[in-house]
C-alpha positions as CSV (number, residue, x, y, z in Angstrom):
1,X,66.6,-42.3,-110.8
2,X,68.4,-45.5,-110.2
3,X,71.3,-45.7,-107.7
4,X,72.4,-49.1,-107.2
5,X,76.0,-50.7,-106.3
6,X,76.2,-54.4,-107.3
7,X,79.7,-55.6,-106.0
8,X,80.8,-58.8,-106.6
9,X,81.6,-59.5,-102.9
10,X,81.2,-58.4,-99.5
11,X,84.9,-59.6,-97.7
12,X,87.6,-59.3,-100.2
13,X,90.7,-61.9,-98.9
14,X,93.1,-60.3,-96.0
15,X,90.0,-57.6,-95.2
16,X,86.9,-57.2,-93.1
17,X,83.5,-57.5,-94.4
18,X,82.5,-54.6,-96.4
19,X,86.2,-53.2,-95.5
20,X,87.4,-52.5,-99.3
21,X,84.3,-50.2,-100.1
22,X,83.3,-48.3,-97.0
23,X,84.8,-45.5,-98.2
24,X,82.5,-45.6,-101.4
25,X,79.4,-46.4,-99.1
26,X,80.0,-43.4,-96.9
27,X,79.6,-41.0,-100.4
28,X,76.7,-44.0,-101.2
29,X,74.5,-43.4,-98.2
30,X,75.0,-39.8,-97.8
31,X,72.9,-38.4,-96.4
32,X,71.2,-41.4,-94.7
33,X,71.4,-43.8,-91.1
34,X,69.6,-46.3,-91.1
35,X,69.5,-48.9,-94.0
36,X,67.1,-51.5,-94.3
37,X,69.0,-54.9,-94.2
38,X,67.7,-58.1,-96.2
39,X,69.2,-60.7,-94.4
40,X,67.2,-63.3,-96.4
41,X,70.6,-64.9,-98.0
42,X,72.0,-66.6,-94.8
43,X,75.9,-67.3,-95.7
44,X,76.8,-70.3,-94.3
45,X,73.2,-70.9,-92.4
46,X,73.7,-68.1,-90.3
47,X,70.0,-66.9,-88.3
48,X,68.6,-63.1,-89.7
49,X,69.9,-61.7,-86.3
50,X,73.6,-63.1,-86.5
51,X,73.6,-62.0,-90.4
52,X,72.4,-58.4,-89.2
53,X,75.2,-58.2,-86.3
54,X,77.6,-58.9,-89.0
55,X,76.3,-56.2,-91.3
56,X,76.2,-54.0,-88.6
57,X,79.3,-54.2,-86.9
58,X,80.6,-53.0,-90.7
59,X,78.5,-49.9,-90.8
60,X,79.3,-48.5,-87.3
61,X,82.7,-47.9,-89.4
62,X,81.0,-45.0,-91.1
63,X,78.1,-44.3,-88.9
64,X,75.6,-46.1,-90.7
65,X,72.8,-48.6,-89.0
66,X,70.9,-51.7,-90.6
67,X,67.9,-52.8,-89.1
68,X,67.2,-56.1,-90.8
69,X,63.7,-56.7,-92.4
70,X,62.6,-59.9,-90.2
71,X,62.1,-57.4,-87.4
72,X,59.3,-55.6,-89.6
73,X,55.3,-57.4,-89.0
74,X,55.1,-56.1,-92.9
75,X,58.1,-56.7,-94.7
76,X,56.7,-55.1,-98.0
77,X,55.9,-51.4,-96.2
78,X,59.2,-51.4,-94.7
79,X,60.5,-51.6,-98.3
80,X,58.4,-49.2,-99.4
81,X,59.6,-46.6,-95.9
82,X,63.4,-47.3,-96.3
83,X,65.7,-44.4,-97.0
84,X,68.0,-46.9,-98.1
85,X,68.2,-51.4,-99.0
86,X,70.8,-53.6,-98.4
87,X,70.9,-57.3,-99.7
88,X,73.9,-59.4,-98.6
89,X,75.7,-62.5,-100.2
90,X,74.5,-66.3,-99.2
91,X,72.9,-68.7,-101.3
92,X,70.8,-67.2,-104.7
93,X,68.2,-69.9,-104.7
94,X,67.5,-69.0,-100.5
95,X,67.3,-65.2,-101.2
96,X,65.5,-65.7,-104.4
97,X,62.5,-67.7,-102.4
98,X,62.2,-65.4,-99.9
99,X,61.6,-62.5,-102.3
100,X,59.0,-64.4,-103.6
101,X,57.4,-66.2,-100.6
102,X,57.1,-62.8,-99.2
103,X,56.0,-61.2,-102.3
104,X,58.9,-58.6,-102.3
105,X,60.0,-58.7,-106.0
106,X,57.5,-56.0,-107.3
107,X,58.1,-53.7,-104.5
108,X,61.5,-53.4,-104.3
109,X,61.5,-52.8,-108.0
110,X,59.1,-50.0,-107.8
111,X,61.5,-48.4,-104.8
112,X,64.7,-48.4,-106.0
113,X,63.7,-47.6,-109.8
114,X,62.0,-44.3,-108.1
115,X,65.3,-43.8,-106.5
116,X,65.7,-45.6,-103.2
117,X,69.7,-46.7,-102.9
118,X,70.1,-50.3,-103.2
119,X,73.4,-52.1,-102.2
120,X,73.9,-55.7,-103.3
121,X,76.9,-58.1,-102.7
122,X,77.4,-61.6,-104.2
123,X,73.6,-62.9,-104.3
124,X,72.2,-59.5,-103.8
125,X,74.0,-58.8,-107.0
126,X,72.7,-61.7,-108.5
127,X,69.4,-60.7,-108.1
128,X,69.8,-57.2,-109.9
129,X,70.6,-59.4,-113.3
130,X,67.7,-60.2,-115.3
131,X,67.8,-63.8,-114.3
132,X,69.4,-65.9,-111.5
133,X,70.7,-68.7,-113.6
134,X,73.9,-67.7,-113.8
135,X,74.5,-67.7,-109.9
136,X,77.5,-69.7,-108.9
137,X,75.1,-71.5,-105.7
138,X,73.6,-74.8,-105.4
139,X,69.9,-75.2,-106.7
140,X,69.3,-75.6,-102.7
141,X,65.5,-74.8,-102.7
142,X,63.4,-74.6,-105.4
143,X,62.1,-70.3,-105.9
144,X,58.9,-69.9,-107.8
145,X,61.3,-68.4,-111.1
146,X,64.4,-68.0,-111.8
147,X,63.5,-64.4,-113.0
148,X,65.4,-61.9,-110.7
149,X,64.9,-57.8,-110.2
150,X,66.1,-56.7,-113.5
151,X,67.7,-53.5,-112.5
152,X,70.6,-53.9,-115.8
153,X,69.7,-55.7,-119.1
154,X,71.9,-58.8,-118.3
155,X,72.7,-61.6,-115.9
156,X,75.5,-61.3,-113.5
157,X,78.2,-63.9,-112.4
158,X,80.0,-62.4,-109.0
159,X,83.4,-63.7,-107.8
160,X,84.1,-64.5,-111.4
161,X,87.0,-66.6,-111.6
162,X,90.1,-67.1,-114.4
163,X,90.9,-70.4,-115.5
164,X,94.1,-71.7,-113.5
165,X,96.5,-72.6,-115.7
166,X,98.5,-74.3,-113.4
167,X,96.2,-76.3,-111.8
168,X,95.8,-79.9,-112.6
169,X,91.5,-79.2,-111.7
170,X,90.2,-80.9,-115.3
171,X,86.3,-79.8,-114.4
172,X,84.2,-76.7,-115.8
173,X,85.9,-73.2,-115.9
174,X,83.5,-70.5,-115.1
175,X,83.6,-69.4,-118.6
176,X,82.9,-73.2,-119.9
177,X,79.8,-72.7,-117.9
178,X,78.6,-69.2,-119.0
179,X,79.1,-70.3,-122.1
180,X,77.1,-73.7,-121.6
181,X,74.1,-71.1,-120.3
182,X,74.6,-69.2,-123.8
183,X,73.9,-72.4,-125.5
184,X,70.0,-72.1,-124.2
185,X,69.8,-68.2,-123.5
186,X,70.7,-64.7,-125.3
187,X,71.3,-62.1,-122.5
188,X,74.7,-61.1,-122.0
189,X,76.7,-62.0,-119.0
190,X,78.9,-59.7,-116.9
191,X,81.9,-61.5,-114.6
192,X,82.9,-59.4,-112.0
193,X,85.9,-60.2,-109.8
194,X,86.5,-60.0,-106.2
195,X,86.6,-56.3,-105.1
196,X,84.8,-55.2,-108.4
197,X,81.6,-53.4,-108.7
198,X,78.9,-51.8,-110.8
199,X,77.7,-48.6,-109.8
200,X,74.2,-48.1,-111.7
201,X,73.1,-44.4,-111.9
202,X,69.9,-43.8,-113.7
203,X,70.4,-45.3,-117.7
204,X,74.7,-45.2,-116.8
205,X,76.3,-48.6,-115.9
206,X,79.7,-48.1,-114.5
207,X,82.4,-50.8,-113.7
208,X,84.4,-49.6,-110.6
209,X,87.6,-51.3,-108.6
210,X,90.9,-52.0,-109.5
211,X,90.3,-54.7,-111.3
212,X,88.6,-55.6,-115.4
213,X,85.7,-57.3,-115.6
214,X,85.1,-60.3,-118.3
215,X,82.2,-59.7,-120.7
216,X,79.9,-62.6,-122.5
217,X,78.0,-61.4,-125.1
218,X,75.8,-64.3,-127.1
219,X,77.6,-66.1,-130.0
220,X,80.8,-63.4,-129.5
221,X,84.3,-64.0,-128.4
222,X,84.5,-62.9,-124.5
223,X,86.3,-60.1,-123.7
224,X,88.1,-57.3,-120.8
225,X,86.7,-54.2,-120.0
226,X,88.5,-51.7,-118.1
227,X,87.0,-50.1,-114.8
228,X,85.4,-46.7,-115.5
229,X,84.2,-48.6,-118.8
230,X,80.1,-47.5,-119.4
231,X,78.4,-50.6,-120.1
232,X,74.9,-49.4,-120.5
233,X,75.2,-51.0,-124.3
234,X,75.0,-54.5,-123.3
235,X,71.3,-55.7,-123.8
């Protein structure tokens, strides 16, 4: 059975990282210390080590360790040992070719589709989609495909943003772009917004937060859903 949180971001503005949802992680990792950390991402440049301080100065909040997976000699057993995965936010494109260069992508669908608790924020959520190419990062390396972990049956966009009306900014909207990416592919699109999350539980796809989340469905007007709104539908 699945169990997968895929929040849009990690540090919400005025807030710590993680800060906003710890009280949902603590119910999340029940059960469970030490989560295996996928540093692979690397916000800003940052080393695996720093990345993993940063993770784990938010856990010690609720008593919860991360051990990052650059420590392991055999990156795909610790995947397949973890009680628990966490992927962070960074760059898409870095995160994606790391999977792959280290032949990841396989197992860590196997583990968390036979139940293994997966948290992803801002790229880590990207890669749950069924494809990266709706990623908000900068084509920075060059992965082997574009084709992501396909835990739901559509593409994500994280830190989805409204058009400002008030702002004299005359480039691409994020919608104008999903809507470019709908002009060469079919999936639907889910754009969460900052503090938003999907909780996946087995075949149920649940929107969580405060806040809606805007849907893009091929060759359909977009549109709100509430959170608490099943979205399982969308394929």
């Amino acid at each position: 059975m699945k169990n997968i949180i895929i929040a849009s971001t990690s540090t919400i503005h005025g807030s710590g990282y993680l800060d906003y949802i710890l009280d949902d992680l603590t119910i999340f990792f029940t059960g469970i210390k030490d989560i295996l950390f996928i540093p692979y991402a690397r916000p800003s440049g940052i080393s695996h080590n720093e990345y993993t301080k940063i993770v784990n100065t938010a856990f010690s909040k609720i008593d919860k360790t991360a051990t990052g997976i650059h420590t392991y000699e055999n990156p795909i057993e610790a995947i397949k040992k973890a009680k628990a995965i966490f992927i962070g936010g960074g760059n898409t494109f870095v995160l994606t070719n790391q999977l792959y260069k280290n032949d990841l992508i396989s197992t860590l669908q196997t583990v968390v589709k036979n139940g293994t608790p997966y948290l992803g924020t801002s790229a880590g959520s990207n890669i749950c989609g069924l494809t990266i190419n709706t990623t908000n990062d900068m084509p920075i390396v060059y992965p082997p495909s574009f084709k992501a972990l396909g835990f739901v049956p559509f593409n994500i966009n994280p830190h989805y943003l409204d058009p400002d009306k008030s702002s004299k900014h005359m480039g691409e909207t994020r919608e104008t772009r999903i809507k470019e990416f709908h002009n060469f592919n079919t999936q639907p699109v889910i754009g969460i917004r900052e503090g938003s999350w999907l909780h996946v539980k087995d075949d149920s796809i649940i929107l969580k937060g405060d806040l809606t989340a805007r849907v893009f469905e091929y060759d359909k007007v977009p549109y709100e859903v509430e959170s608490g709104t099943e979205l399982n539908q969308l394929k």
